[in-house]
N, C-alpha and C positions, 0 to 999 in steps of 0.2 A: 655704574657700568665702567668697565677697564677696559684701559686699551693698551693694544699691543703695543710696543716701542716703533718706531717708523722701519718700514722694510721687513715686517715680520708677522707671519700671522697668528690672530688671536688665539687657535687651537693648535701644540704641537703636533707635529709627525709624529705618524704609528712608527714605532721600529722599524728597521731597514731586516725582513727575513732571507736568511739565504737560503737556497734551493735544495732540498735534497743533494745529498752524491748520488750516482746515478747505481742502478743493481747491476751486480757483475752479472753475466751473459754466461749462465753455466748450467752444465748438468750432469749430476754423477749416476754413475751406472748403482742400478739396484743392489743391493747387500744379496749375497749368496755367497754358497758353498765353495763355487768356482771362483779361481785366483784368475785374476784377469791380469793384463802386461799393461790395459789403461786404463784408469779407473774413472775419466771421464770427460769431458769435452768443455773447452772454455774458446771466448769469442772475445776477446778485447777488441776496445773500441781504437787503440791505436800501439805504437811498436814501444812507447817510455812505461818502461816498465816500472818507473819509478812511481806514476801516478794509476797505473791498471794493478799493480799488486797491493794495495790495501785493498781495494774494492773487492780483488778474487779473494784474497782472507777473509774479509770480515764476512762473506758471500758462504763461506764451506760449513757446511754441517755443525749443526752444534757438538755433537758429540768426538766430532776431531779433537784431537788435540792440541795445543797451540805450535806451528809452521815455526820452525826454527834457523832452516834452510831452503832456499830457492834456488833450484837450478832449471837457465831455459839451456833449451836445446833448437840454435837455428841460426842461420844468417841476418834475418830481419830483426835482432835487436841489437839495438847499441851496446856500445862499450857501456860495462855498469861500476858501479862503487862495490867496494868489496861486503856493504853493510848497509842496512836502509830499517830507519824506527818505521815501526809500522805498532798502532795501538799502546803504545810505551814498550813495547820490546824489540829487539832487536833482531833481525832477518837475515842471517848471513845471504848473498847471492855471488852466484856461479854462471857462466856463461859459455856455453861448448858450442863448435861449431861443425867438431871432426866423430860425432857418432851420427852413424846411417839412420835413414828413418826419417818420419814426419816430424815435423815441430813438435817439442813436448817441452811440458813443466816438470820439474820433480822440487815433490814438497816432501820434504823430513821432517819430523816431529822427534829431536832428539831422543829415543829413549822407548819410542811407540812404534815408529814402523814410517814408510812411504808411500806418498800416492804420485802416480803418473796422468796428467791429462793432456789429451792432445789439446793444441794450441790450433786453431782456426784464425786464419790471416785476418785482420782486421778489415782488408779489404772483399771478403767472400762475399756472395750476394747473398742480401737476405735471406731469399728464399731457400739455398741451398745450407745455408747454418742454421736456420731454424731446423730445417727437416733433421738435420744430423743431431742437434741438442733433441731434439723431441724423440729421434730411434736410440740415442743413449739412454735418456730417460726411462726411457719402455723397455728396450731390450737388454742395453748395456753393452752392443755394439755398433757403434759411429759406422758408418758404410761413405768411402769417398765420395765428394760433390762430383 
């Protein structure tokens, strides 16, 4: 029989797992014919966009292309860095506070095209961001909380 050295127990620890990243809160409107002005509804869980925009990447469509540029559109985010690695590449970001309108993202995909998604305050109530991601989903028009 062996024994453990004093203060220590005989069997080690399981590995220390960490948790999931959490899924980004989003829903893009259906593909059709019709050019829409938003292509779809995201719900961050807070205003650092430093740590909500890997989640919203790694979260879009497989068949997106890879997000090259990020621009929000609003009061409610911080001042940002001009550039954020997100997945080994690199994400230029842009911060506007003087175009009218609702909070929005715009993501570019150098070379493919842009998507627009409204931005739902992190503080909405649940109830009223789910219903919006769920009428995106289905219809592919967000209707105000």
């Amino acid at each position: 029989m062996t024994t453990a050295p004093e203060g220590r127990s005989p069997h080690p620890r399981p590995p220390q797992h960490h948790a999931p990243p959490p899924v980004a809160r989003l829903a893009i409107a259906p593909h059709g014919e019709v050019t829409r002005r938003i292509d779809g509804v995201w719900w961050p869980r807070s205003t650092d966009l430093l740590t909500e925009l890997p989640e919203l990447l790694a979260a879009l469509p497989f068949e997106w292309p890879r997000i090259t540029h990020a621009t929000v559109n609003g009061a409610g985010w911080p001042t940002l860095p001009g550039r954020i690695l997100v997945a080994g590449h690199v994400v230029r970001l842009r911060h506007t506070t003087n175009r009218p309108g609702p909070d929005t993202v715009c993501l570019v995909a150098a070379g493919h095209g842009r998507w627009d998604l409204l931005i739902l305050a992190p503080a909405t109530p649940e109830p009223d961001a789910l219903r919006m991601l769920a009428e995106t989903a289905r219809a592919g028009v967000p209707t105000p909380a």
